[in-house]
C-alpha positions in Angstrom: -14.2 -30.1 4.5 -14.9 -27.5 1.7 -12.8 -28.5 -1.2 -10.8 -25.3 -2.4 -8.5 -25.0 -5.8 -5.4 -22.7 -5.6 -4.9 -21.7 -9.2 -1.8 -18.9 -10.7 -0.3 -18.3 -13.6 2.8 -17.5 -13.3 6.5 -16.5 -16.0 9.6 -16.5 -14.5 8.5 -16.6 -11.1 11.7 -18.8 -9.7 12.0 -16.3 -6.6 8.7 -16.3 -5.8 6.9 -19.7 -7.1 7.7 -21.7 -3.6 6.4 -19.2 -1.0 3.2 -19.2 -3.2 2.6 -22.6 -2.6 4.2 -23.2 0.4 1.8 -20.9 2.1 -1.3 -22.9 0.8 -0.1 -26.6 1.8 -3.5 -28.2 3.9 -5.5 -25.9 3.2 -6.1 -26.4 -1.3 -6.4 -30.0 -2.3 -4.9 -29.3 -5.7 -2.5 -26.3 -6.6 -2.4 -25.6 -10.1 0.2 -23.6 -12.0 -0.1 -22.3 -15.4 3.1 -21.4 -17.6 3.1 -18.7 -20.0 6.9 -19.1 -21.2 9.0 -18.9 -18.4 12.7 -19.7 -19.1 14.3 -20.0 -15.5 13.5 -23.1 -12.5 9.8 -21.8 -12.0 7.9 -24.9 -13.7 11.2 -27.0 -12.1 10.2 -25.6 -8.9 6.6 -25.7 -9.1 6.6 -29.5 -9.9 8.8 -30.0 -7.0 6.3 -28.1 -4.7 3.7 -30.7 -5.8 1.5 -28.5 -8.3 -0.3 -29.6 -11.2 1.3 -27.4 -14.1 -0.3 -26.6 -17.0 1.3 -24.8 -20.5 -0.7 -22.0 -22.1 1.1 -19.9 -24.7 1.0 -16.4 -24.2 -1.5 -14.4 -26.5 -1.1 -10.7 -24.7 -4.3 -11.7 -22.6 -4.1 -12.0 -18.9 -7.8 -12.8 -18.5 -7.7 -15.8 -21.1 -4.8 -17.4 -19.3 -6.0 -17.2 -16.2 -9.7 -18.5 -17.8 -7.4 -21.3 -18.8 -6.4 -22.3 -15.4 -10.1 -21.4 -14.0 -11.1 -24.0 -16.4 -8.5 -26.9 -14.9 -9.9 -26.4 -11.1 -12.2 -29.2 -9.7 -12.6 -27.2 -6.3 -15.6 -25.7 -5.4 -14.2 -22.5 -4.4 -10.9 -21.0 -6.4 -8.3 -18.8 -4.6 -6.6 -16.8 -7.6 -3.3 -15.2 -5.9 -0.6 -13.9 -8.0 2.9 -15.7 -7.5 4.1 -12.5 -5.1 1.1 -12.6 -3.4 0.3 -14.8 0.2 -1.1 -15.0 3.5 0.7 -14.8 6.8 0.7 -17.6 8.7 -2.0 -16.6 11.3 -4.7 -15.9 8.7 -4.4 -18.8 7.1 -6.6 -21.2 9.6 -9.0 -18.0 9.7 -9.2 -18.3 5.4 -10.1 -22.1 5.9 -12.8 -21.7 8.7 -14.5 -18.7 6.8 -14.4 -21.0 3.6 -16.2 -23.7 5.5 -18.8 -21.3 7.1 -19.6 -19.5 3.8 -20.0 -22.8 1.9 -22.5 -23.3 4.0 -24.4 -20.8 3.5 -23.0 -17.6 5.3 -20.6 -15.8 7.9 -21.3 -14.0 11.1 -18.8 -10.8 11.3 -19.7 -8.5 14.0 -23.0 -10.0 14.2 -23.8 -9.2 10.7 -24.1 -12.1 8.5 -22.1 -11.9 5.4 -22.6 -14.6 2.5 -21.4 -14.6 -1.3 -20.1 -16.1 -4.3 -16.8 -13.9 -3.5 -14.8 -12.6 -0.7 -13.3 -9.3 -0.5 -10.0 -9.4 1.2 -7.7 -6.5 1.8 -4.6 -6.6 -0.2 -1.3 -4.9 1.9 1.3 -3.5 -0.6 5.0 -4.0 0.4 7.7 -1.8 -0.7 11.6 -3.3 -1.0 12.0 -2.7 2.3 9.1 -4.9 3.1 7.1 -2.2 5.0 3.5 -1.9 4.2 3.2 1.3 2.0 -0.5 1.1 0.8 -3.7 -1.1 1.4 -6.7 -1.8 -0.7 -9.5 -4.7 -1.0 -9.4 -7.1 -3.9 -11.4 -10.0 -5.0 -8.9 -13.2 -5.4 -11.1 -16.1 -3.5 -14.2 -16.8 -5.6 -16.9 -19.7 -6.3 -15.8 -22.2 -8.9 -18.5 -21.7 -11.6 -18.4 -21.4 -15.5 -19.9 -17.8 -14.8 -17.3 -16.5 -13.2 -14.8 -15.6 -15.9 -11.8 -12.8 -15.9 -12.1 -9.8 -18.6 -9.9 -8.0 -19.9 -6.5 -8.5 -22.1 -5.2 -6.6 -18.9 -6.2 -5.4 -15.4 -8.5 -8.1 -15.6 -11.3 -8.1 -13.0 -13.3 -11.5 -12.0 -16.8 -10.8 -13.3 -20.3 -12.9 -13.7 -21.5 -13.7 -16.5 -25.2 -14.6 -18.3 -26.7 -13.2 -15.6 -24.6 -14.1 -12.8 -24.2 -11.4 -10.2 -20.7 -11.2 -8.4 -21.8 -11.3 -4.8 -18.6 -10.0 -2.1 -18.5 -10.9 1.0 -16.2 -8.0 2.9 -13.9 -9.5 5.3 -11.3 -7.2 4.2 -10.5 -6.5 8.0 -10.3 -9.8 8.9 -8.1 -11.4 6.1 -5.3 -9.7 4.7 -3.2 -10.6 1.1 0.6 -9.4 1.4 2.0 -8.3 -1.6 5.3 -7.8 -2.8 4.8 -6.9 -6.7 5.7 -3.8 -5.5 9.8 -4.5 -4.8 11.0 -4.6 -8.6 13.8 -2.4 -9.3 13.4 0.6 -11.9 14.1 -1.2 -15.2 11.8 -3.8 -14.3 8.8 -1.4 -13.4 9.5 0.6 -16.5 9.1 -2.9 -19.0 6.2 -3.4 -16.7 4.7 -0.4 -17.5 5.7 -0.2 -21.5 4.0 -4.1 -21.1 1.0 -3.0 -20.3 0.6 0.3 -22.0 1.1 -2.1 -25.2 -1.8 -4.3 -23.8 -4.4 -1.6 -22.9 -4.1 0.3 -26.2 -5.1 -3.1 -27.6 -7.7 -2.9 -24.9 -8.8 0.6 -26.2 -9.2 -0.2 -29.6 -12.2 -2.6 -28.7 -13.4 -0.8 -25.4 -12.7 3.5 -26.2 -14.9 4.6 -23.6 -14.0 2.4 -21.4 -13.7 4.2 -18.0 -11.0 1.3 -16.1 -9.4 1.0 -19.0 -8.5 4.7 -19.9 -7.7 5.0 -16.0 -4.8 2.1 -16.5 -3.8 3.8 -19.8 -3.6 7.6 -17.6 -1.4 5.6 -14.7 0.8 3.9 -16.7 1.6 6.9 -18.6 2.3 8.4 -15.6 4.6 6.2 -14.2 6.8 6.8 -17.3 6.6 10.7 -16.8 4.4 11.2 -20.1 2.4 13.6 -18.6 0.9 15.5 -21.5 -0.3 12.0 -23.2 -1.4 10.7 -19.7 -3.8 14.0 -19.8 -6.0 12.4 -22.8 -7.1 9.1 -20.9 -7.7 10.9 -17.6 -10.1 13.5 -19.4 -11.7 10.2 -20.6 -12.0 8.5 -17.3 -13.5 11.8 -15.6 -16.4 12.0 -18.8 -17.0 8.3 -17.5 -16.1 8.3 -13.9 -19.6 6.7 -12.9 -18.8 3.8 -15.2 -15.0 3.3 -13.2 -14.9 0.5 -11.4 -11.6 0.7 -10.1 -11.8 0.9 -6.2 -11.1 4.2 -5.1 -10.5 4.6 -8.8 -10.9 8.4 -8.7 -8.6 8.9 -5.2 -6.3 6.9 -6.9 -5.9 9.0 -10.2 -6.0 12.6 -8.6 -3.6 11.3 -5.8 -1.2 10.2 -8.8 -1.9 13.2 -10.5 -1.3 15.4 -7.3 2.3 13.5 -6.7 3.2 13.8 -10.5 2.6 18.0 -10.6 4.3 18.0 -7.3 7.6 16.1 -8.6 7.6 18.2 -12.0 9.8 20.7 -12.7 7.6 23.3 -14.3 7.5 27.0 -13.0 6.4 26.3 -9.1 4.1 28.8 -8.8 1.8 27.3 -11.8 2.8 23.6 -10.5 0.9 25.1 -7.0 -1.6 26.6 -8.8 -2.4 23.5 -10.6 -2.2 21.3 -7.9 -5.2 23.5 -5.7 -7.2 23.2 -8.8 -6.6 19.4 -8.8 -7.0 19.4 -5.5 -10.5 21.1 -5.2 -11.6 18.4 -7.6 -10.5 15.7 -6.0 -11.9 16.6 -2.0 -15.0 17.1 -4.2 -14.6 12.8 -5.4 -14.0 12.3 -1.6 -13.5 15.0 1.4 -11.9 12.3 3.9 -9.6 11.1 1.3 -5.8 11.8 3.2 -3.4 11.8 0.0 -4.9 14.5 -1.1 -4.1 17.1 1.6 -0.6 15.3 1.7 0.1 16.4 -2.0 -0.6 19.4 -1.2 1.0 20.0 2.1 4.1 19.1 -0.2 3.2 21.6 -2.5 3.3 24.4 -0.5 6.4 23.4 1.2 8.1 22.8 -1.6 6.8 25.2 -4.5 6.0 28.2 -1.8 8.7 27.2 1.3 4.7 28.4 2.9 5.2 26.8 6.3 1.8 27.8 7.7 -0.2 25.9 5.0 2.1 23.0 4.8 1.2 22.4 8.3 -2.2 22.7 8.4 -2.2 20.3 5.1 0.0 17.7 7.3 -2.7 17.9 10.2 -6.1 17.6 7.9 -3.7 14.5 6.2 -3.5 12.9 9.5 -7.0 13.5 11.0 -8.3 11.8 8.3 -6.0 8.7 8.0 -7.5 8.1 11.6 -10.9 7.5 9.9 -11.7 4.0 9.7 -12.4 4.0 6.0 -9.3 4.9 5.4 -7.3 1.5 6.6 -7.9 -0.4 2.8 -8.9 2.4 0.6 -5.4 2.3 -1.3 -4.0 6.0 0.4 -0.3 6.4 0.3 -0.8 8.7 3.2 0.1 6.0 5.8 3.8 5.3 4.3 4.7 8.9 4.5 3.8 9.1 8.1 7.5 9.8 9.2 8.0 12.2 6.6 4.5 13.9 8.0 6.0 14.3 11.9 9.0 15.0 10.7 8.1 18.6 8.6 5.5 19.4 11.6 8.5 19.0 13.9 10.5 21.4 11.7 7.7 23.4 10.7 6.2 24.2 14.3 9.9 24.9 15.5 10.1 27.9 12.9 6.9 29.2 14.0 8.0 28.8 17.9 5.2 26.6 18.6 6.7 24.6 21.3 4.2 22.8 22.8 3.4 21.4 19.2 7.3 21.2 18.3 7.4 19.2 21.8 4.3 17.2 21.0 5.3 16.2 17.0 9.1 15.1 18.1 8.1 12.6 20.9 5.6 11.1 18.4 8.2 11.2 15.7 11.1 9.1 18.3 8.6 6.8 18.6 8.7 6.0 15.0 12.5 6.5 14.2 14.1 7.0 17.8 17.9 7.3 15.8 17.5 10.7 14.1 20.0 13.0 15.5 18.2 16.1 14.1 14.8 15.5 15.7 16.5 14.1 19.3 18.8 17.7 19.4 15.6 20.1 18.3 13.6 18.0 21.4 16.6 18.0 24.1 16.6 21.8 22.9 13.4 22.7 23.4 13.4 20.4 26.7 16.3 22.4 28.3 14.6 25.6 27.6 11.5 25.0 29.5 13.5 22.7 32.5 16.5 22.9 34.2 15.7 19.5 36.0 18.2 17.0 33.4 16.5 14.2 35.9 12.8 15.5 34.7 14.6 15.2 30.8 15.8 11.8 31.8 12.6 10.7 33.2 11.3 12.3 29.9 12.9 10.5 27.1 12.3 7.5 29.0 9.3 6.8 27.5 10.9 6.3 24.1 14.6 5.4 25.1 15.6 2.2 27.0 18.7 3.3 28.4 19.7 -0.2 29.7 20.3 -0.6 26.2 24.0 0.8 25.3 23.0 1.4 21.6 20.0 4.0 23.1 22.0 6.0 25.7 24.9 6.2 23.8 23.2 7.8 21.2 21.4 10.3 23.7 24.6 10.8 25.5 25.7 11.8 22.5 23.0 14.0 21.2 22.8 15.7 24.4 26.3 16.6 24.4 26.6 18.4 21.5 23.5 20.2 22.8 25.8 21.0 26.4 23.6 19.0 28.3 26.6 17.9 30.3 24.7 16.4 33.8 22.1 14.5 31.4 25.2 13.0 29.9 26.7 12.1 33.2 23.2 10.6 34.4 23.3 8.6 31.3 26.7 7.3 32.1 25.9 6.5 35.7 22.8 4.4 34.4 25.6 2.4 31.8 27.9 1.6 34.7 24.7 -0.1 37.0 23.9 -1.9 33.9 27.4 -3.1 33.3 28.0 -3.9 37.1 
C-alpha cells in the first residue's frame, strides 16, 4: 500500500480540526498538524484525533508554513487540504485506489491513461447553507519531494522547483474536495480580506508585475467595495494576463467585476453602459463563459427594467452552463439557477409568452415547489388554456406528491385563491383516500 502523508496547517480551527482528520483515518499513515498560534481547543483536539502536531510561529507567510509541514512528511505522496476542506465518504476509497494506481506508474480514465507528480481534483464551494455555489480544480494531492515547494507569502500555489516540472493528473470529475471556507459570517470575511490585502502588498513589493498577485490584490479590493483602488491591479493583471495563472483567472475577475458594477449605485444608465463594455471584453477571454451573460441579464433588468434583453441574457447563461467545461471552471452561474427560472417565468409572462411562461414555471417547481408566486402565475396560465381541473391535476403531478398533506395543502391553497374551486375539491378527495 502507497504510503500517503495528510499534512494542514491550521489557527483556530476548533470547529473544523476533527472532520479534517476524521475524514482521512485508513487511508494517511501519519496526519500532521501545524500550529500557527491558535488560542482555542484546536491543538487539544488535534492531539486527541491522533495527529502529529507541530509549532511554527507565524511570519505573514502561508507558503513557508506550509513548507514547514511539507518538510515533517515521511509519505511518498502529500495530501495538503485546508482544515474546512474534505472528502465525502464515497470518494474516499476512489482517492486511495487512484493513489495506488498512479504510484505505480499511471491511471486509466476513460481509456486515456493519466500519470503525474500531482492530481487535479475539483474543489466544490459551499455557501452557509451548505449548497454547492461554485466549482473549480485545485492541486492539494502532490508527490513528496524537496522540489515541490509552495510560493508565495499568500495564495500560494504548489510549484517545482530546479527544474522540476509540476505534472497534473486531471481527475477533477472523478474526485471532488468540499469546501466550506466559504460560510464565515461578514466580519470574519472582511478581516479576511484586510488579512490578505496586508499580505499581497508585501507580495507586491518584491513581485510588481506579478500577474496572480495583482489579480488577488484587484479581488480583495473588491470584496471590500474599494472599487476605484481595485481598478489599478486589474489594469495590471490585463497588461500581464498571459503570465496569470490563476484558473479561469480572467472569467473570474471580469465576472467579479461584472457583479460589482451591477451592485453599485452609480447613475444606471453608465453602470449598463459599463458593464456591455466589460462585457465584450470578457466573451472575448472566453465566449462559453455563463457568468458573464448572467451579469448582464441583471443589468438590463435592473438598470433598464429591459425585459426582452434580460431574457435573452438568462437563456445564453443557461445554454452555456450545459457545456461540459463549464462543471469546474469556478462560474457562479449554477447557484443563481432559481433566481435565472424564476425572472424568465416573470419575464415571459409580461411578454404573454405562455408556452415559455408554462415551460420556465414547471422547471422552476421542480427546484423550489413552495413558491406561492410561481404555483398561482402556472395554475393561471393552466386554467386559461384548460378547463379540464383533472388534466391540471394530472399536470402538477409531475412535481406535487399529493399523498403528501404538506404538497396538496399548499396547492389547495394556491388554487383557491386563483378560484380553482373543483381542483381544490379533487385535492381534498385525494387527502381523505389517503387518510382512510
Amino acid at each position: 500500500m502507497v504510503k500517503m502523508s495528510q499534512c494542514m496547517i491550521v489557527k483556530n480551527e476548533e470547529k473544523n480540526i476533527e472532520q479534517a482528520l476524521s475524514w482521512g483515518k485508513g487511508i494517511f499513515f501519519e496526519q500532521i498538524v501545524v500550529d500557527t498560534g491558535s488560542t482555542d481547543r484546536t491543538v487539544e483536539l488535534a492531539k486527541k484525533m491522533g495527529a502529529i502536531v507541530y509549532f511554527f510561529p507565524w511570519i505573514d507567510d502561508f507558503a513557508a508554513a506550509k513548507n514547514f509541514a511539507l518538510e515533517q512528511a515521511k509519505g511518498k505522496w502529500i495530501a495538503f487540504l485546508d482544515a474546512d476542506e474534505y472528502f465525502l465518504k464515497r470518494d474516499r476509497k476512489k482517492l486511495k485506489q487512484t493513489m495506488e494506481l498512479l504510484d505505480k506508474g499511471f491511471i486509466l480514465i476513460d481509456g486515456v491513461q493519466r500519470k503525474g507528480n500531482a492530481l487535479l481534483c475539483a474543489l466544490v464551494n459551499l455557501d452557509q447553507e451548505g449548497n454547492a455555489f461554485s466549482t473549480e480544480k485545485q492541486v492539494r494531492i502532490f508527490r513528496n519531494d524537496k522540489n515541490i515547494r509552495y510560493v508565495g507569502k499568500i495564495h500560494e500555489q504548489i510549484t517545482g522547483l530546479n527544474g522540476t516540472n509540476l505534472i497534473m493528473a486531471d481527475i477533477s470529475e472523478e474526485l471532488s474536495i468540499f469546501h466550506t471556507g466559504y460560510d464565515l459570517g461578514e466580519e470574519d470575511k472582511l478581516q479576511k480580506a484586510e488579512r490578505n490585502i496586508r499580505l499581497l502588498k508585501k507580495q507586491l513589493e518584491l513581485e510588481p508585475d506579478n500577474a496572480d498577485f495583482n489579480y488577488y490584490m484587484a479581488d480583495s479590493l473588491l470584496f471590500k467595495g474599494d472599487k476605484k483602488e481595485s481598478m489599478k491591479y486589474v489594469k495590471k493583471v490585463l497588461e500581464n494576463k498571459k503570465e496569470l495563472t490563476v484558473i479561469n483567472g480572467m472569467e473570474k475577475l471580469y465576472s467579479k467585476i461584472l457583479k460589482y458594477i451591477l451592485n453599485g449605485t452609480e447613475d444606471k444608465e453608465e453602470n449598463l453602459q459599463h458593464m456591455k463594455w466589460f462585457y465584450k471584453e470578457a466573451i472575448e477571454t472566453n465566449p462559453i463563459y455563463p457568468d458573464f451573460d448572467l451579469f448582464l441579464a441583471f443589468g438590463y433588468l435592473r438598470k433598464a427594467k429591459d425585459w426582452h434583453q434580460a431574457l435573452y441574457y438568462f437563456e445564453k447563461s443557461l445554454e452555456k452552463l450545459e457545456k461540459e467545461e463549464n462543471r469546474t471552471n469556478g462560474n457562479r452561474s449554477s447557484s443563481y439557477i432559481e433566481q435565472i427560472y424564476y425572472y424568465l417565468v416573470l419575464g415571459y409572462l409580461k411578454e404573454e409568452n405562455k408556452v415559455k411562461c408554462v415551460q420556465n414555471a414547471v422547471i422552476y417547481c421542480k427546484i423550489n415547489k413552495f413558491n406561492e408566486e410561481i404555483l398561482r402565475i402556472l395554475l393561471f396560465l393552466l386554467k386559461e388554456d384548460t378547463c379540464e381541473s383533472s388534466s391540471i391535476y394530472q399536470f402538477l403531478s409531475q412535481i406535487y406528491q399529493f399523498k403528501e398533506k404538506k404538497d396538496s395543502l399548499f396547492v389547495q391553497k394556491a388554487a383557491l385563491l386563483e378560484g380553482m374551486i373543483e381542483l381544490v375539491e379533487i385535492l381534498k378527495i385525494e387527502q381523505e383516500h389517503v387518510l382512510s
